[in-house]
Structures are given as structure tokens and as C-alpha cells.
N, C-alpha and C positions, 0 to 999 in steps of 0.2 A: 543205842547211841542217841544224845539227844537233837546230832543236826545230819541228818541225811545230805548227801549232795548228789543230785543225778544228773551227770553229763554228758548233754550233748557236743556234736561236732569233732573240731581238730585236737591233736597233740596236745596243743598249749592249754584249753581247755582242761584237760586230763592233769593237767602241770596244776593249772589253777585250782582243780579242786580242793586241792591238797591244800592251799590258801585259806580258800572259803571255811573248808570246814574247822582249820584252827584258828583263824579272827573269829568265826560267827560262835563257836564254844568259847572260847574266852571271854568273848560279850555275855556270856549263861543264857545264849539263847535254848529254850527246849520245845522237846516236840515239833520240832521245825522242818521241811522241806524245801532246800535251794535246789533251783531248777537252772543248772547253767548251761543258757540256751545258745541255739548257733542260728545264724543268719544267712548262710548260703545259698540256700536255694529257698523258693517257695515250698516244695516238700519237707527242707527240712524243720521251717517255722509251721506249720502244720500238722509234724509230728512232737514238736514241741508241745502243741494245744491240748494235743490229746491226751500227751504224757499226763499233763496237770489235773486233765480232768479225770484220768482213772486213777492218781495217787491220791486224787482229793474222795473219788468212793470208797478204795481201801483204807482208809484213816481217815475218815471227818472231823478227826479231833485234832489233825496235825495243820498248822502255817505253813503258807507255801508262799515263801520268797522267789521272786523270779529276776536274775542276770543275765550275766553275758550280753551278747551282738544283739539278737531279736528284741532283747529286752531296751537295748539302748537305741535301737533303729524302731522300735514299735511300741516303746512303752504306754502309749495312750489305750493301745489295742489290750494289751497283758491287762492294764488297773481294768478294766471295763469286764475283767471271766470275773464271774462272782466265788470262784474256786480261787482266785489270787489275794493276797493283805500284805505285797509289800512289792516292790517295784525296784530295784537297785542298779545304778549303772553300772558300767560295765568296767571303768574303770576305780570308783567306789570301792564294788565287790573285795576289792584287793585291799583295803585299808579296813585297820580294826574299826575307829569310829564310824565307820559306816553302819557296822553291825550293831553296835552300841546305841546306834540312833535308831536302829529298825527295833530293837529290842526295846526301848523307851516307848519308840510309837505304838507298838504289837499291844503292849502290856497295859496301857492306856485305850487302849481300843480305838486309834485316829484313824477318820478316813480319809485321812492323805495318804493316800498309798506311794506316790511316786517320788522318792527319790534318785533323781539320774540329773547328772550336772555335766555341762559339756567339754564333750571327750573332745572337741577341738583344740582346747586350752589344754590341754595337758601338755606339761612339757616335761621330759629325764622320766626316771626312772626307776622306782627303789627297787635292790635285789629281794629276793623274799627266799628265805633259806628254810626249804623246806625240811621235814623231820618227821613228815606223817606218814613215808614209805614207810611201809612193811621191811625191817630190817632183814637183806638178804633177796630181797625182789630182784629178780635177774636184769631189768628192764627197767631205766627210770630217764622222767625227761627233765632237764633245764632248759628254762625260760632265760633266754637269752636278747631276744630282742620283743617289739610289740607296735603295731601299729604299722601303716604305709602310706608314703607319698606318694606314691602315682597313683594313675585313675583310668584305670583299665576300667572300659565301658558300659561293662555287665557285671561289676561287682559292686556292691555293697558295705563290702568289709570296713574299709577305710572309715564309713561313718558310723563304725559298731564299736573301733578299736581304736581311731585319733591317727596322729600323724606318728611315723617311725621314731622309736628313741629306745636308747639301748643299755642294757645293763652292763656297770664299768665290768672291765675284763678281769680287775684281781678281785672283786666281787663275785664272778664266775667260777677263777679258779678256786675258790676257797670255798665257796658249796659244792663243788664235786670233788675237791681232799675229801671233804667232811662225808658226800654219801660213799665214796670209796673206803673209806675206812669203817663205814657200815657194813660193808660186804657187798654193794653193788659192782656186777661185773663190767655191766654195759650203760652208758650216758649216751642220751640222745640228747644234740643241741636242737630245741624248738624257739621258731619265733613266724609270725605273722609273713617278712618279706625278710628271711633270712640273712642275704646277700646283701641287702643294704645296711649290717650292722655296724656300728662305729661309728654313722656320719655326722651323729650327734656330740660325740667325747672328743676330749681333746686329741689333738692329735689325730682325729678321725682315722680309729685304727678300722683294717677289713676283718671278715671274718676269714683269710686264712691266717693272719697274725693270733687272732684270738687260739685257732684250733693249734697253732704251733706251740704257745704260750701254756695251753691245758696242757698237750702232751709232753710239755717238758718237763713241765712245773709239778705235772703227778704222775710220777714215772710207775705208780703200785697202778694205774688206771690199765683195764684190760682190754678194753673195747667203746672206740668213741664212735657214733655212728652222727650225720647230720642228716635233717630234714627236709622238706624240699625247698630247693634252690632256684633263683633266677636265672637262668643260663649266661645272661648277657653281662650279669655282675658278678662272676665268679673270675676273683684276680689271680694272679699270678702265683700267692703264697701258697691261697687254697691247690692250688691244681699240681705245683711242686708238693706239700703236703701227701696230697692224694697217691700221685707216686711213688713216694718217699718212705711211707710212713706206714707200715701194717697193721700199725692199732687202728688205723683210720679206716673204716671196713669200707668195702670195694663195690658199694650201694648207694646210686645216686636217686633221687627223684626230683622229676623237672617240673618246672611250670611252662607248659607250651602252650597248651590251649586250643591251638592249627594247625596245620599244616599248609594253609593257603597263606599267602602273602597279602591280598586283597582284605581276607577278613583279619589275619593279623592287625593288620594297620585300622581298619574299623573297631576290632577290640583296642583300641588304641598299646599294644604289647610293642616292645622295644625291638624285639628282633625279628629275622626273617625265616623264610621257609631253609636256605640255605645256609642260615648262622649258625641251625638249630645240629642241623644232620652234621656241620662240619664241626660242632661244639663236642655231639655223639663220639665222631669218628676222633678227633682229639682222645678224649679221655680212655677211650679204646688204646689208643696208643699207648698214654702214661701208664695204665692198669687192665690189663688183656682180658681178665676175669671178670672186671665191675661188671654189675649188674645193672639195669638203669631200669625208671620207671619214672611215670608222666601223668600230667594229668591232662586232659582232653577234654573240650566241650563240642557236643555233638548238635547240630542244628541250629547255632547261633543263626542272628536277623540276618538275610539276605542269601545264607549259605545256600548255592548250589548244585546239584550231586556232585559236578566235579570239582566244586570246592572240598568239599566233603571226601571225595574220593584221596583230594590229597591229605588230608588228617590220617585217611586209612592207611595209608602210604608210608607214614613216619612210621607206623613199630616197626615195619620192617628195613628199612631208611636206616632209624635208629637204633637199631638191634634195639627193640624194647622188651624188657622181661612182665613189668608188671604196669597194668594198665589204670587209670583212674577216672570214670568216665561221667560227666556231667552232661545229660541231657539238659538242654539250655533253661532256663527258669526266668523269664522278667525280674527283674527287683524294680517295685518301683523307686521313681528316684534317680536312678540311672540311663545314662541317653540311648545302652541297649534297648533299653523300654518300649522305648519311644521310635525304634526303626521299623522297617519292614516284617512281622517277623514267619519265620518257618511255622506249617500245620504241627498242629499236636502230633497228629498220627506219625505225621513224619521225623519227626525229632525225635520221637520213641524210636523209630525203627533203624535208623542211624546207629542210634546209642545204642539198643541193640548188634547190630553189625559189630562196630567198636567194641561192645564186653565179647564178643565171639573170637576178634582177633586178637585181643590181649592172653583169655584162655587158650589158646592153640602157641603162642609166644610163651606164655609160661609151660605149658607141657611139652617145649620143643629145648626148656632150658633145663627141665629136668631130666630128661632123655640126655640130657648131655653130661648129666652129673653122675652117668654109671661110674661105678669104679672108681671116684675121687675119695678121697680123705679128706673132710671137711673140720673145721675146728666147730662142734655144735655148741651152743648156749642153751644147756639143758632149765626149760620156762615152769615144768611140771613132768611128774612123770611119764607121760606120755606124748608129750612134746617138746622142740625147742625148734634154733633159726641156727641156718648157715652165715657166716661173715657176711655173704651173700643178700641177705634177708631170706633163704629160700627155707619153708617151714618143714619138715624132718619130725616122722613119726619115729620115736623113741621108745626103749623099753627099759626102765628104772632108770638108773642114775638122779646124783643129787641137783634140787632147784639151785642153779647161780653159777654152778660150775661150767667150765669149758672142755668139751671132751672129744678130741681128734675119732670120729667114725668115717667109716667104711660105707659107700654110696650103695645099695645091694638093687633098689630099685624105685619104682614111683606109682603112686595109685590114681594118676592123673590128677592130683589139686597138691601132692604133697610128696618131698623124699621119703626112702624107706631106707632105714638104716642098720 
């Protein structure tokens, strides 16, 4: 292939590759390495660096394009590896001429490396219909929304990704006709800050109208799952939806962050200790089975054990299945940065605790799935996911199909079926 893409980070990423790799071939870029980076943590722009510099020993003959969030929050750092010859922002990446211009520069040999243009100015949205899945992948994401307005105070993102705007809704639905009719079983809607989709289109629809509107509109669609969610922007349509609707699978994940109130409002996060658990116990209500999973940062600035104790608190609060756990990272830039903050040693050993308590939540949810009849998404012969998300060691069966098993046991990280 002549354009590699290696990606790091979230979902949408994953969504976007699929992007990159068919602009930057259709520009006849060859021999080329896109590196699409993520900005989340300080580990994770640090496994980024490294990435480059060991694809650039395995192949010294290939270009190495660098995007994404790191790329557009650090581009000054990327031009400066002598292993990088192109720089592309982040929301560029997405547009053919972007490639077309790297391809001009590359081939002329300019040391302008940096092209990234500011993602603040971006406004709307073009859909981008993809077509480079693998036809018949059991698993595929749309890119639904992009970017965020808030400014939750340990994050980053927003200056990697621009402010929230969102792709129209029959624009949505018309790329997942199209990968359904390819043989994809399951659609995950991805985007940056989910919950805030619409606010930009007329009519500023939510995102439970969008997900009504899919499942109406493509009634051959067999499994809609979404991504994670803001708890305190989850309206009315979506949570009726959730209820309602079986294709809708019965798997949330949150953005909580806390469990303290004190640091909540420090990370400047919209909701409270008590929104969070009472949001839980809701959806519990609507759908007895949903799954729920979270994502947690452990040791943020000022956190005290028994701030800390209460983060511990929510999987079980919230009946949490599956845990997501950020030991806290600086970005700089952000006014986390700049507070009091937590020892190394200690914010490690938090986040540890945390991945302990997630694992014993997940092996207490498996234990519970003896003996059910789950509908599995057979992913590969040897694997697939419950409606649940919960992952199910398999034995043959076809990729893409949906196939009612028998719970028989669990090998403590997976069902056995």
C-alpha cells in the first residue's frame, strides 16, 4: 500500500483513518507514513514520538506525515524530529487539498514542514462517507460530531479538535444505509462530546432525535451502539430511545471523571457526585441489563484520599461494568497545569487501585451472565461482544453475523460460550 496510517488514540481517530488514507492516495502520495496522533495524555504524545522514530528505522525510505490532536497542539515540537517531512493539522487531515499540498511540498523537497491552520476558525462540517471498511467488518464507526465547547480543566482536546459542529443528520443517515448495505452488522456513533450534537444545525436537533431518525430510517440496521456520553446532556429522546428500542444496545459509557464534588467543580465538569449515581440508577430503571462504563481520572491537582476514595465509590454507586482510568497527566496549557498537583508515586498507585476495582466489576458482571442467551456479534473466529459489550470466547461461526449462545462460563477477563 502506498500510504500507511498508524493510529493513535479514540474511536473517531479510528473513523478518521479511513479518511486520511483515501485523500492522501488519491493525492498519489507513495511510500508515505501518516501518523494520527492523540493528545491526551503526556504518555500518550510520548508514545507517539516513539512510534515515529522506530517506523522511520524500519523503512528510512518512507515519509512520515504527522496529524491529529498532538500534531495540532504541538506542531512546532513534531517539525523539529528529524524523522518527520510534513506537519498537517488536524482538521486539514480531513480535506483532500491538504494532501495534495503535502504531496507538492514532499516532492519538491520544501523545508516547510508545517502545515496546520487554526482549528478555532473552523466552523460546520463535511460528512465524509467512508468506503474503506473492509466489506462485511462486523464493527464500524461514524463520525458524527467533532470538537467541544467546554473547558473542562485538565483537558486539551478542544485545542486539538476546534469548537463542536456536527454532521447534518440525513448526512448520517445515508452513510450508514450505505455501510449496511455493505454487510455491516454494528454502527457505532463516534464523536469528540457526543451529547452536545445538533447545536450547531438548524433546528439544533439532540442526539436522541438523530438516533431515532437512524433507526427508523434503516430499519435492515442490526445493532446501533453509541459512544461515550456526557451524562448531564443526555435528553429526553435519547433515554426514551434507550428504553424503547433493542437495536439500541444496552451499553453506556460515561464521562465522570470524579467522584468528588469539590474536584468535579475544579475540573470545571457540569455535574455532581449525586447527578452522576442518580443518572446510573435512572437508566438502570429504563433498561435493567445496560451495562455502563466510565472513564475516571485518578490523582487529579489537589485530590485527597478521601476525595479519591469517593471516585472509588462510584463503580459501585454506579453499578460500573467497565472501567476507563486516567492517571492524571498535566497538558500544558491548561489551568490543571498550573494547580497544586498530586506525587507521581501517588497518582500511580490510585490509578492503580482504580484498574483493580474495575477488574473485580467486570468479573462480578460475568459471574452474572451464567446461563443467559446472549445475541453474540461473531468479530472473528474466535471471538465476538455481547449487546452488552461484554467480550465471548467463540468457537467458529461466521465474521458479521449475530448468533443467540449459551453463557457456559468465564475465564475471568472474558464469557465462554
Amino acid at each position: 500500500m502506498s500510504v500507511e496510517v498508524v493510529t493513535f488514540g479514540c474511536r473517531l481517530n479510528a473513523f478518521e483513518a479511513e479518511v486520511i488514507r483515501r485523500e492522501a492516495e488519491s493525492a498519489g502520495l507513495a511510500d508515505t507514513i501518516v501518523v494520527n496522533s492523540c493528545a491526551v495524555t503526556n504518555e500518550a504524545v510520548a508514545q507517539v514520538r516513539q512510534s515515529i522514530r522506530k517506523l522511520k528505522r524500519e523503512r528510512p525510505s518512507a515519509r512520515i506525515v504527522v496529524t491529529g490532536c498532538a500534531a495540532q497542539t504541538q506542531a512546532e515540537m513534531f517539525a523539529d524530529m528529524v524523522e518527520v517531512d510534513r506537519v498537517v493539522g488536524n482538521d486539514d487531515k480531513m480535506r483532500g487539498q491538504a494532501w495534495h499540498e503535502a504531496r507538492t511540498a514532499l516532492d519538491a523537497g520544501s523545508q516547510e514542514k508545517i502545515a496546520v491552520g487554526d482549528i478555532m476558525a473552523v466552523k460546520g462540517m463535511a460528512p465524509h462517507l467512508v468506503d474503506g471498511f473492509a466489506a462485511g467488518l462486523p464493527r464500524v464507526f461514524v463520525q458524527v460530531q467533532n470538537g467541544c465547547d467546554h473547558r473542562c480543566t485538565f483537558c486539551i482536546i478542544p485545542f486539538g479538535r476546534g469548537n463542536s459542529r456536527s454532521v447534518p443528520m440525513a448526512a448520517v443517515v445515508e452513510q450508514i444505509r450505505s455501510l449496511v448495505e455493505r454487510g455491516h452488522a454494528e454502527i457505532v456513533l463516534t464523536g469528540v462530546d457526543l451529547t452536545s450534537y445538533g447545536a450547531d444545525l438548524p433546528g439544533a436537533p439532540k442526539l436522541g432525535m438523530l438516533t431515532r431518525q437512524i433507526l427508523r430510517h434503516v430499519p435492515e440496521l442490526k445493532r446501533l451502539r453509541i459512544s461515550s456520553i456526557d451524562s448531564i446532556e443526555a435528553d429526553g429522546d435519547l433515554l426514551d430511545v434507550i428504553a424503547q428500542d433493542e437495536r439500541l444496545m444496552p451499553h453506556l459509557h460515561l464521562s465522570l471523571q470524579s467522584g468528588d464534588d469539590l474536584i468535579l467543580k475544579r475540573m470545571k465538569r457540569r455535574h455532581s457526585r449525586n447527578q452522576a449515581i442518580a443518572f446510573c440508577a435512572h437508566l438502570k430503571r429504563l433498561r435493567p441489563d445496560i451495562a455502563l462504563g466510565a472513564d475516571i481520572i485518578a490523582g487529579f491537582p489537589t485530590e485527597t484520599e478521601e476525595m479519591f476514595s469517593r471516585s472509588l465509590d462510584l463503580v459501585d454507586e454506579c453499578d460500573l461494568t467497565f472501567l476507563h482510568v486516567f492517571p492524571y497527566s498535566p497538558r500544558p496549557g491548561t489551568p490543571a497545569a498550573r494547580m497544586p498537583q498530586v506525587r507521581t508515586s501517588v497518582v500511580k498507585e490510585r490509578a492503580r487501585r482504580l484498574r483493580e476495582a474495575g477488574e473485580a466489576a467486570l468479573r462480578r458482571r460475568l459471574r452474572a451472565e451464567m446461563g443467559a442467551t446472549r445475541a453474540v456479534l461473531i468479530e472473528n473466529a474466535s471471538a465476538g461482544r455481547t449487546e452488552h459489550f461484554l467480550p465471548v470466547v467463540v468457537c467458529g461461526g461466521r465474521p458479521g453475523t449475530i448468533q443467540p449462545l449459551e453463557i457456559k462460563g468465564d475465564d475471568g477477563a472474558r464469557l465462554l460460550a
